[in-house]
Biopython code that builds the backbone (N, CA, C, O; Angstrom):
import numpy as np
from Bio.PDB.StructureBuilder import StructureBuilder

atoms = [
    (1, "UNK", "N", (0.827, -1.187, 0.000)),
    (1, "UNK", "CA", (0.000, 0.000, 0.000)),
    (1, "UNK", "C", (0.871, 1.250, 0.000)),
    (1, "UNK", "O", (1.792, 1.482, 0.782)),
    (2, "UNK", "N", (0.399, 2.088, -1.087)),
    (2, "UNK", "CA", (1.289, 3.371, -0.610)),
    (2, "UNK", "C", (0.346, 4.555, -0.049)),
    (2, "UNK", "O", (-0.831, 4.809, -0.306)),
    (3, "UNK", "N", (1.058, 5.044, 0.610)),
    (3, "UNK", "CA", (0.950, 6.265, 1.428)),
    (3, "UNK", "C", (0.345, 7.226, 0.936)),
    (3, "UNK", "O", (0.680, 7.493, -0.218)),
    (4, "UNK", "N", (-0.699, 8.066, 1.545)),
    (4, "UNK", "CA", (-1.539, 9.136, 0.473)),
    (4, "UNK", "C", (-0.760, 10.135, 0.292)),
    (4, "UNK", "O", (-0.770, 10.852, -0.709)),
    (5, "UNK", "N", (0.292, 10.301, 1.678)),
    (5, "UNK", "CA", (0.731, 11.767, 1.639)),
    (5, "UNK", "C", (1.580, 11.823, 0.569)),
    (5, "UNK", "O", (1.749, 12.852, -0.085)),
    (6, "UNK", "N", (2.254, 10.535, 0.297)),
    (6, "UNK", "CA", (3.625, 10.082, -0.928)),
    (6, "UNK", "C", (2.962, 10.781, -2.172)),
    (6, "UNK", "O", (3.360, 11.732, -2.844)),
    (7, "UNK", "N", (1.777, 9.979, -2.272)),
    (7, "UNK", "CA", (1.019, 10.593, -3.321)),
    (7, "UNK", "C", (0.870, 12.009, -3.945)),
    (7, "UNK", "O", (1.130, 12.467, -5.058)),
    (8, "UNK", "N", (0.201, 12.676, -2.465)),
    (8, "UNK", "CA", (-0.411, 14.425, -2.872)),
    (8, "UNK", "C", (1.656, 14.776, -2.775)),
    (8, "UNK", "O", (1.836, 15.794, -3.444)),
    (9, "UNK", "N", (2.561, 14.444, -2.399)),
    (9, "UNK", "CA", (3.612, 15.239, -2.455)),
    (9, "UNK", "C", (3.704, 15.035, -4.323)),
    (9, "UNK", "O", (3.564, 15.941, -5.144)),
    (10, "UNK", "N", (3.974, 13.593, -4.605)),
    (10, "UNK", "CA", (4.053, 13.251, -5.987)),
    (10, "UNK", "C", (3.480, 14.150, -6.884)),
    (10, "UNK", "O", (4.084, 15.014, -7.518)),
    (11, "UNK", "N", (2.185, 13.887, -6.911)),
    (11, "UNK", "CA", (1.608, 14.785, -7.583)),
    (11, "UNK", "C", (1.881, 16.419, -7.607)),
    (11, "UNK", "O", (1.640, 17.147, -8.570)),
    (12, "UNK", "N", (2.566, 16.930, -6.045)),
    (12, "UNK", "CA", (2.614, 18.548, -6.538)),
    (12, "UNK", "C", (4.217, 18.611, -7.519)),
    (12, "UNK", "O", (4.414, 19.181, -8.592)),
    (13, "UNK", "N", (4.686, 18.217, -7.105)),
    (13, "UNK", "CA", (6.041, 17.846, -7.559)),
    (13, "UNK", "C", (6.504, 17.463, -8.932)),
    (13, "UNK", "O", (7.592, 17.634, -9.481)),
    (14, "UNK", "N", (5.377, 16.891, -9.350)),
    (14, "UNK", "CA", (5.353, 16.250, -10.820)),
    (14, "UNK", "C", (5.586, 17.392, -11.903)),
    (14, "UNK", "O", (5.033, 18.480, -11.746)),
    (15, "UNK", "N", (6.416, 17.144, -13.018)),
    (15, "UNK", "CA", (6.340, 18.157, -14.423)),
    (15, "UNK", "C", (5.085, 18.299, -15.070)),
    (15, "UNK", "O", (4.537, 19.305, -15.520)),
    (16, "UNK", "N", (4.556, 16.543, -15.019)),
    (16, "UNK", "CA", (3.603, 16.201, -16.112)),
    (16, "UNK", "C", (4.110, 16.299, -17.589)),
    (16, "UNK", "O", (3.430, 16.681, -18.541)),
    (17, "UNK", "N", (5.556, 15.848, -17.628)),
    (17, "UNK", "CA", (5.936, 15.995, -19.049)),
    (17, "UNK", "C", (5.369, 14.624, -19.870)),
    (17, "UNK", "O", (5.261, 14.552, -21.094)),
    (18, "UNK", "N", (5.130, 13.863, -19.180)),
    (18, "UNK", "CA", (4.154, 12.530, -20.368)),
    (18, "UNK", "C", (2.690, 12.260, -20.215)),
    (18, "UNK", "O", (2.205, 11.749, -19.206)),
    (19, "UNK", "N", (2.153, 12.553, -21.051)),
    (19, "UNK", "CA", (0.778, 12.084, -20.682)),
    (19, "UNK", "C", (-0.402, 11.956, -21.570)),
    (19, "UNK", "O", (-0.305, 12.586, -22.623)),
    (20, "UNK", "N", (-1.585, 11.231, -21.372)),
    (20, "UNK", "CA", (-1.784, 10.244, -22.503)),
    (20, "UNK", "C", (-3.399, 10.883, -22.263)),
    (20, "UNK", "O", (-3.792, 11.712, -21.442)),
    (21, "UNK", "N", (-4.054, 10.220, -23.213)),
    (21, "UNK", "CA", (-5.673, 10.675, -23.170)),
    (21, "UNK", "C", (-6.625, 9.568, -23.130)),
    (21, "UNK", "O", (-6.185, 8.420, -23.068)),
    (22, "UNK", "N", (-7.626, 9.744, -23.154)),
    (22, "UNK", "CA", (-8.839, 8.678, -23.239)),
    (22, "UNK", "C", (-10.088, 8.988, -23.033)),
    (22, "UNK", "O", (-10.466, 9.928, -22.335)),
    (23, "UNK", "N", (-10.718, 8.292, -23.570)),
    (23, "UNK", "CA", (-12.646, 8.819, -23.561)),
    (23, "UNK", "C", (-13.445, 7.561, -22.850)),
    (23, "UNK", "O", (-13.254, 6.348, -22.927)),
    (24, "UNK", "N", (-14.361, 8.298, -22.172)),
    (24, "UNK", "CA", (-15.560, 7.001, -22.202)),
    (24, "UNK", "C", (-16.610, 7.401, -22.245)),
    (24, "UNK", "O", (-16.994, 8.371, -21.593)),
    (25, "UNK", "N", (-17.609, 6.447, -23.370)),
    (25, "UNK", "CA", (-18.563, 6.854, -24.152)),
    (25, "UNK", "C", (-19.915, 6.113, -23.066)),
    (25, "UNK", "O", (-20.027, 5.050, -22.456)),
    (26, "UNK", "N", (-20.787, 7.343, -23.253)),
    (26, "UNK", "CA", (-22.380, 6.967, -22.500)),
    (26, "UNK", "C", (-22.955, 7.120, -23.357)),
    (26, "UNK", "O", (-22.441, 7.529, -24.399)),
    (27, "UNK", "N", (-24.454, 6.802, -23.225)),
    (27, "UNK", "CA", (-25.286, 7.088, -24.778)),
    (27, "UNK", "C", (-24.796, 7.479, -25.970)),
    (27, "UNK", "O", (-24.409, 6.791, -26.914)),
    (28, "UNK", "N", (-24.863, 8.959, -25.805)),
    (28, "UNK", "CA", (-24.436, 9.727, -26.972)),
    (28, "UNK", "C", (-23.619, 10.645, -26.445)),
    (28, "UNK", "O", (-23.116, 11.435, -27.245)),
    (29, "UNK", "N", (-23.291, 10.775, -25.054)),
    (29, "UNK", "CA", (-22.141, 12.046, -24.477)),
    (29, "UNK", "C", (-20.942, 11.205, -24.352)),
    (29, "UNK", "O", (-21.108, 9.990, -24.465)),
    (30, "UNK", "N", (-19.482, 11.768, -24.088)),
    (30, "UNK", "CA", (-18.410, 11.239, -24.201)),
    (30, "UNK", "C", (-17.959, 12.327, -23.083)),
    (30, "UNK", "O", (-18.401, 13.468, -22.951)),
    (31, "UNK", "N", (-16.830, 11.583, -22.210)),
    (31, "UNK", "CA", (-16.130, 12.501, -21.200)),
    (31, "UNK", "C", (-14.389, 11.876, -22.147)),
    (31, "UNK", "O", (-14.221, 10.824, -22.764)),
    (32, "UNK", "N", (-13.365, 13.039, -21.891)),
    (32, "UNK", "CA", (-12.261, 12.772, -22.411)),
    (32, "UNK", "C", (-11.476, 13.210, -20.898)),
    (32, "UNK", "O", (-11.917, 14.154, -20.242)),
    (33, "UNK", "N", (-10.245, 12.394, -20.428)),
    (33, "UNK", "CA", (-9.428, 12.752, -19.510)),
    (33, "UNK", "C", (-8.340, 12.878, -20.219)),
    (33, "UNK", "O", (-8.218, 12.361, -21.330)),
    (34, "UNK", "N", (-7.219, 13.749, -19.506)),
    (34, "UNK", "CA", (-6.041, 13.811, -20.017)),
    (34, "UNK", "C", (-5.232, 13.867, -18.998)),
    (34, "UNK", "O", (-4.990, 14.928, -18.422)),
    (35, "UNK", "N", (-4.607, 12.475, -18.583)),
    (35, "UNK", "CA", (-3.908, 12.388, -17.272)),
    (35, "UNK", "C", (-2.258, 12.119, -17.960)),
    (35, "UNK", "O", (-1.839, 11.762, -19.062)),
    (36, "UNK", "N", (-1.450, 12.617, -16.274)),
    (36, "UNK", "CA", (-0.224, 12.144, -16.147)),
    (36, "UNK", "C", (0.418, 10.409, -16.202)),
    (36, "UNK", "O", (-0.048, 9.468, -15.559)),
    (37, "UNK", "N", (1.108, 10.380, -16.765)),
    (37, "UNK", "CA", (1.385, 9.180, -16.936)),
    (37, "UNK", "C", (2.400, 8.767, -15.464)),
    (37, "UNK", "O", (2.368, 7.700, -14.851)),
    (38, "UNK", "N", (3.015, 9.627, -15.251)),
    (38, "UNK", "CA", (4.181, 9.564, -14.095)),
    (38, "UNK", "C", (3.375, 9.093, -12.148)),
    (38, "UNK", "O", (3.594, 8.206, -11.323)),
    (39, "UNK", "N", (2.470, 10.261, -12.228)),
    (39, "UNK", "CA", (1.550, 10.584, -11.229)),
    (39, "UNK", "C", (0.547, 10.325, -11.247)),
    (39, "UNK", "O", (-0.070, 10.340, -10.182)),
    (40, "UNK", "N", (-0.129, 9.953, -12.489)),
    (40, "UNK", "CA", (-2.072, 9.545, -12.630)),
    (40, "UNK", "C", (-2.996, 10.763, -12.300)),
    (40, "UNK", "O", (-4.205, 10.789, -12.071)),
    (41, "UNK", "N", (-2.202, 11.617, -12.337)),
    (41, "UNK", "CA", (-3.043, 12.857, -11.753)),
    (41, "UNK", "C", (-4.033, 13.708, -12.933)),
    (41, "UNK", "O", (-3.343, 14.084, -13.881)),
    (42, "UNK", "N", (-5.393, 14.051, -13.044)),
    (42, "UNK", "CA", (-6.091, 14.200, -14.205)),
    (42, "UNK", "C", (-6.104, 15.394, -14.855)),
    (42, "UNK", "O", (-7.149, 15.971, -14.555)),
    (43, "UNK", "N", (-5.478, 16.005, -15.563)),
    (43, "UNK", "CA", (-4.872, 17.248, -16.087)),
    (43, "UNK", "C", (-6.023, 18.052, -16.715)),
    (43, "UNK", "O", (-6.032, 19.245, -16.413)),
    (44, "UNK", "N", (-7.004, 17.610, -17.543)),
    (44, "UNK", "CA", (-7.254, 18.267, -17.990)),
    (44, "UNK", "C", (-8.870, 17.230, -18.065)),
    (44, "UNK", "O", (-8.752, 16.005, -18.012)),
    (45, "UNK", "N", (-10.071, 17.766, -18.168)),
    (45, "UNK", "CA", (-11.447, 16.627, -18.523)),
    (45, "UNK", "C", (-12.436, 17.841, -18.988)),
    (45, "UNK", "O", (-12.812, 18.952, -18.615)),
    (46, "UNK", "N", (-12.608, 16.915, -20.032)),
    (46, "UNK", "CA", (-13.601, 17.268, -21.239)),
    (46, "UNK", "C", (-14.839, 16.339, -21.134)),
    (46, "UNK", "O", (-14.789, 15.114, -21.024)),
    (47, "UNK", "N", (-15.958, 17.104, -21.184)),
    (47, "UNK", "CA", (-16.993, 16.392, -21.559)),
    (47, "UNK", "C", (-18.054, 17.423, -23.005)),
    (47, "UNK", "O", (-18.067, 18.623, -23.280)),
    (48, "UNK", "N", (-18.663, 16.442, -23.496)),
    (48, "UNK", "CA", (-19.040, 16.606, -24.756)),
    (48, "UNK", "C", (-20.351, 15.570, -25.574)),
    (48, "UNK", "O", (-20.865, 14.565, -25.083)),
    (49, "UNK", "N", (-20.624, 16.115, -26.779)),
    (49, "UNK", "CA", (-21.721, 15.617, -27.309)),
    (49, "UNK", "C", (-21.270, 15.029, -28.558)),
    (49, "UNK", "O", (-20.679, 15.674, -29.424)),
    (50, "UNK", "N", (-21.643, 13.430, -28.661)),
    (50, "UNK", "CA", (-20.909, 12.935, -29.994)),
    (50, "UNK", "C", (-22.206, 12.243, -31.150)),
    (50, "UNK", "O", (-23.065, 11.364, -31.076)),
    (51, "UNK", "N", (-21.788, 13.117, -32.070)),
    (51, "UNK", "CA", (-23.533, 12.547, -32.947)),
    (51, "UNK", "C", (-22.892, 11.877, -34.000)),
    (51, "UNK", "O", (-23.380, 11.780, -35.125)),
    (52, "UNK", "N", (-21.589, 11.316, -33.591)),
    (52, "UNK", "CA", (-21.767, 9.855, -34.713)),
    (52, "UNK", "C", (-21.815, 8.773, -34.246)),
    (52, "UNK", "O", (-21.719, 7.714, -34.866)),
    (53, "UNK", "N", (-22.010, 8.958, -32.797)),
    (53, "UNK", "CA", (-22.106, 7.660, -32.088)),
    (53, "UNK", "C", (-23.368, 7.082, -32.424)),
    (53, "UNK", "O", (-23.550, 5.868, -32.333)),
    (54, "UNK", "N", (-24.567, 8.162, -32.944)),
    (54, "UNK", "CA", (-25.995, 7.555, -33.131)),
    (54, "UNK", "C", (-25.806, 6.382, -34.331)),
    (54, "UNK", "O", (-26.351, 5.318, -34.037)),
    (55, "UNK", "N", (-25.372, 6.400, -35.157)),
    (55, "UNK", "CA", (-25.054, 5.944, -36.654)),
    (55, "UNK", "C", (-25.979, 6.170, -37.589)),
    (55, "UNK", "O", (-25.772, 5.834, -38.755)),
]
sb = StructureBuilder()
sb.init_structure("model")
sb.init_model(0)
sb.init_chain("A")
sb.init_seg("    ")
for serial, (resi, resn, name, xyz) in enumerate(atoms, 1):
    if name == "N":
        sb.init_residue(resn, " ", resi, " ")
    sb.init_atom(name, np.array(xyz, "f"), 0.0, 1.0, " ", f" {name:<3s}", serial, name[0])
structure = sb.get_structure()
């Protein structure tokens, strides 16, 4: 188990120089995260409306 405090230090500490994206799709809305790869910490979240998901 690691330590939370390890964590919140990690995270302030972090550059965030790598980091990756991803979506997950509900009905027809989509949320996008854009987290740290180093820290897991969530940089940036998008949510949105996707109308080709209808087909």
């Amino acid at each position: 188990m690691t330590n939370p405090l390890l964590i919140v230090f990690k995270r302030i500490f972090c550059k965030h120089d790598n980091t990756f994206s991803f979506r997950r799709y509900n009905d027809f809305d989509f949320y996008e995260y854009n987290k740290c790869i180093n820290c897991e910490k969530t940089l940036r979240y998008l949510r949105g409306f996707d109308e080709s998901i209808r087909g």
